[in-house]
N, C-alpha and C positions, 0 to 999 in steps of 0.2 A: 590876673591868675588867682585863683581859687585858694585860700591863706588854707598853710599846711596845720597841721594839730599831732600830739601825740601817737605815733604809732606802736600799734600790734601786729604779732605774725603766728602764722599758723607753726607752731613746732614741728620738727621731724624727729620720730620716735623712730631708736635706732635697736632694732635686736642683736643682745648681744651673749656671749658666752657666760663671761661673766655676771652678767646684767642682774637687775630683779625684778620688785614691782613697788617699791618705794616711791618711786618719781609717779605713778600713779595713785598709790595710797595717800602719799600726807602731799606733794606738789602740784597736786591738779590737771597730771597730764591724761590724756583720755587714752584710754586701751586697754586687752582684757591681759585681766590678772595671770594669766598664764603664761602672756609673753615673756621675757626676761629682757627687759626693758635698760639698758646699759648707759644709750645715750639719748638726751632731747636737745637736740640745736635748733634754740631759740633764736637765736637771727645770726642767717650764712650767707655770704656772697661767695658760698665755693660754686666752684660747677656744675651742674645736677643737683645742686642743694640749693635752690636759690630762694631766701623765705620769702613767703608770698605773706603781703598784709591781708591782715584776717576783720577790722577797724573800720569805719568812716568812706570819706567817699572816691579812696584809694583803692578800696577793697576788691584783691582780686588779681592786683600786679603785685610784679616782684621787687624783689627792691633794687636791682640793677634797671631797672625799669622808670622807676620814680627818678632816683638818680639822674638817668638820662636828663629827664625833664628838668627838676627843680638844681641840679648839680650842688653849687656849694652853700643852697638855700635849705639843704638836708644834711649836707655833711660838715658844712666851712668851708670856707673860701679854700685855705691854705690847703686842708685835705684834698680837696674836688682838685687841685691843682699837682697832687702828689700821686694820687690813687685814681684820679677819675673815676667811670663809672662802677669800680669795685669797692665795694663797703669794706676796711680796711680790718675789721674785727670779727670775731667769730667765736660766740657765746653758747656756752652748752652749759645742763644738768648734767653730771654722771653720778652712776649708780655702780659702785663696786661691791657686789657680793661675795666674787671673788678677787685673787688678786690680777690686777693687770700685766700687762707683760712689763719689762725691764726691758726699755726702749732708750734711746733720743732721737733727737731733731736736727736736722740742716741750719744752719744761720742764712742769710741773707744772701752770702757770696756765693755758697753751696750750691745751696738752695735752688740761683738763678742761673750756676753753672751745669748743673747736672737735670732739674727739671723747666727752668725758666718760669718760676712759681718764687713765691716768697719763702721765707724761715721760719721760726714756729718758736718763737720767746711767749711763754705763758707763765700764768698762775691758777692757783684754788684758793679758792674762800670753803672751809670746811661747814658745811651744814649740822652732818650728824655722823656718828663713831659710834662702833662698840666699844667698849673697853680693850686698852691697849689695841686699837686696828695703829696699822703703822705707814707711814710713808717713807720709799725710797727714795734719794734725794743726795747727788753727787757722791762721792769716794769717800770712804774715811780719812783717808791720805792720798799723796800727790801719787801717783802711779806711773809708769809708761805702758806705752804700746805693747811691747811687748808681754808686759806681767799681764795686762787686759786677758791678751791672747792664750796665754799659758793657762790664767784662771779661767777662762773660758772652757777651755778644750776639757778640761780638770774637775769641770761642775762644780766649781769653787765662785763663782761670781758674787754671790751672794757675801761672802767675806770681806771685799772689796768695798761694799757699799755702806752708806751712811742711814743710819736707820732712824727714823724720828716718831713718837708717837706721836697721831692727831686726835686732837680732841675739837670738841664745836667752837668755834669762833676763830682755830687758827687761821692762819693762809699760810701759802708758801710759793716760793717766785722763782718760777726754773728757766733760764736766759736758753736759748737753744743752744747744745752743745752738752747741758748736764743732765747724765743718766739720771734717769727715774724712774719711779712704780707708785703709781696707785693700790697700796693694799686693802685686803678684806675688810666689808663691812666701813666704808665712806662714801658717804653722798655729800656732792661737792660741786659749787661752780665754779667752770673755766672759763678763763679769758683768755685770750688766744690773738696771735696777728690770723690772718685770715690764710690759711694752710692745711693741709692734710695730708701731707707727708712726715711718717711717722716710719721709724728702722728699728725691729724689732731687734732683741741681744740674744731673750730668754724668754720664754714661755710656761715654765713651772712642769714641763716635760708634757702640756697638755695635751687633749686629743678631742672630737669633735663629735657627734654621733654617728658619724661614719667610722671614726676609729683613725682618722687624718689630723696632722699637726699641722699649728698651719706657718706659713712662713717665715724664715729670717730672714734677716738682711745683712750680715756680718762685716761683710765688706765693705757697703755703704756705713755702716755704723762707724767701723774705724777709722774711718776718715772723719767723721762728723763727730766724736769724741772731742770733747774739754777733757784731759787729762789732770789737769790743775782744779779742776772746779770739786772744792771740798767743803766739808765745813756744814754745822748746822742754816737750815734755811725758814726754818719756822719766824714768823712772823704773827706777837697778838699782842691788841691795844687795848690796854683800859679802857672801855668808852663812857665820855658821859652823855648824860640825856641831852638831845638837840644838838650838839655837838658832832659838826663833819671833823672826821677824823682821817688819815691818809694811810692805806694800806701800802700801795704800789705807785713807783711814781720812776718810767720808764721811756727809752725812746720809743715805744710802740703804744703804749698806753699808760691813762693815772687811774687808779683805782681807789676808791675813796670809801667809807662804809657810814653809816649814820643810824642811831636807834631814836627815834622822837616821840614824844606822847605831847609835843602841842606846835603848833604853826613855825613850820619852818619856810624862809622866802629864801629864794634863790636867785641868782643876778648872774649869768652868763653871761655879762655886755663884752665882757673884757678876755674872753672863751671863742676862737674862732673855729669850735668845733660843736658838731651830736654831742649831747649827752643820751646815755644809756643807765637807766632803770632798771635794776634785779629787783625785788623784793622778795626775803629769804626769809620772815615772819610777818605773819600780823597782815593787816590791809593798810594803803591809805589813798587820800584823792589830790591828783593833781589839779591843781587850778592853774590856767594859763588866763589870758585877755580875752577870747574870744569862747573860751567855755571850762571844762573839767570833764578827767576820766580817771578811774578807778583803778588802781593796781593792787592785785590781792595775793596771796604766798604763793610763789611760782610761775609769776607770768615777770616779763619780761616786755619796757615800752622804750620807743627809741626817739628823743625830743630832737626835733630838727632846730638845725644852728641858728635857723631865724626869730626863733623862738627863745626870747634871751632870759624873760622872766617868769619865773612860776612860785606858788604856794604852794607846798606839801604838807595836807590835813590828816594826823593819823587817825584812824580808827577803831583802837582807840588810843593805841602804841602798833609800830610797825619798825623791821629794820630792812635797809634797805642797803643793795651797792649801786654805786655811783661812779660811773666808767664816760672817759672821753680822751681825744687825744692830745697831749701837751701841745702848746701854740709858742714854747720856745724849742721843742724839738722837731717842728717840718720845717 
């Protein structure tokens, strides 16, 4: 069989209400300026999104497709054995011009009780802020159901919630079950289990160019509340030069960040999983055994599990995230 290599996928640009055209201006995604460009999901094994490699002599299939074929010679052993032919992650750009809705997510049990889909534990790694843009993120206090309810009806929500400024290099790690919002003015990557079941709370009273608001889910929400999940969530690390450093480290994925300006080697022998490539500055080239590919600011490459050793050559400094799944949690 034909030795795997570095993959690439063709993004899907998502128009949104919110959205802008940032992820086209400084991240390289292609579309016209006009659109309001919200989301790019860079590698999805959702439904109808399924990213197709864009790379080598793959190019063309999806990646439940590859999957099929190479199974735990793409994913891990342990993964292809948990998730089979569904790629278990789901990476996006977002682009908040405005603020997003004040939502949460199903967990796992929910999730597989009510859709027969999975939960939706994620994070952001923050790109870039305006001054004071703010991230919602769990209660400020323990709350009940009921007080949700009351502040709800009351147009008091906003009270209730924990408010955080982002600035560039934060992150922040929202388990499914704690409310949150994307506020004004952040561009940011998600990492995500692979899901798209989203319950909206609050919408900021918007409306559409029809003059249409669009859906809540209130019901579904209340149930799928963390009422205890309080407390700042912000997460940010010194980093030094060359030095991997650990953002997130979960039963669904580890998220890792790295700024280099000279040869970093990497040894995934003892990793029974993909790693996954962001690069959120700079360029640099990956060196494997059987050749080298390029990752430049905003692309997104996905190293299959057989693939244990690589060089990472900045050009001239790059920073990059570094995403796979724990091999003591499958």
């Amino acid at each position: 069989m034909t030795e795997l290599y570095p993959i690439k996928f063709e993004p899907f640009l998502k128009d949104k209400i919110w959205g802008g055209n940032s992820l086209v201006k400084n991240y390289g995604k292609k579309a016209d300026l006009s659109r309001l460009i919200g989301e790019s999901w860079e590698l999805s094994s959702v439904q109808d999104n399924l990213s197709v490699i864009s790379n080598g002599f793959l190019a063309g299939n999806n990646i439940e497709e590859i999957i099929e074929v190479y199974m735990g010679d793409i994913t891990g052993e342990a993964v292809f054995e948990r998730f089979g032919n569904e790629f278990p992650l789901l990476i996006k750009f977002i682009e908040a011009k405005q603020d997003l809705s004040v939502q949460v997510h199903p967990d796992d049990k929910l999730a597989r009780k009510l859709h027969n889909a999975y939960g939706k534990t994620e994070m952001w790694y923050i790109l870039e802020s305006v001054p004071f843009s703010k991230i919602y993120t769990g209660f400020n206090r323990p709350i009940s159901r009921e007080a949700f309810k009351t502040a709800l009806a009351e147009g008091k929500i906003l009270s209730l919630l924990n408010t955080e400024i982002a600035e560039s290099g934060d992150a922040f790690f929202t388990p499914a079950g704690r409310i949150h919002a994307i506020g004004a003015g952040n561009v940011l990557v998600e990492i995500q289990q692979t899901s798209d079941i989203t319950y909206r709370v609050f919408d900021w009273d918007r409306k559409n160019k029809k003059g249409e608001s669009r859906d809540l889910h209130i019901d579904l929400a209340l149930d799928a509340i963390d009422y205890k999940a309080t407390g700042k969530s912000k997460i940010r690390k010194e980093l030094i030069p060359d030095m991997t450093e650990n953002l997130v480290r979960c039963p669904y994925f580890n998220t890792n960040i790295l700024h280099f300006t000279s040869l970093v080697k990497k040894d995934f022998n003892i990793i029974d999983s993909f790693i996954i490539y962001i690069c959120t500055a700079g360029e640099f080239i990956i060196h494997w055994e059987k050749g080298a590919v390029i990752l430049t600011k905003g692309e997104t490459v996905l190293i299959p599990a057989m693939i244990t050793d690589v060089v990472l050559e900045p050009k001239p400094e790059a920073m990059v995230l570094e995403v796979f799944i724990n091999a003591d949690n499958q």
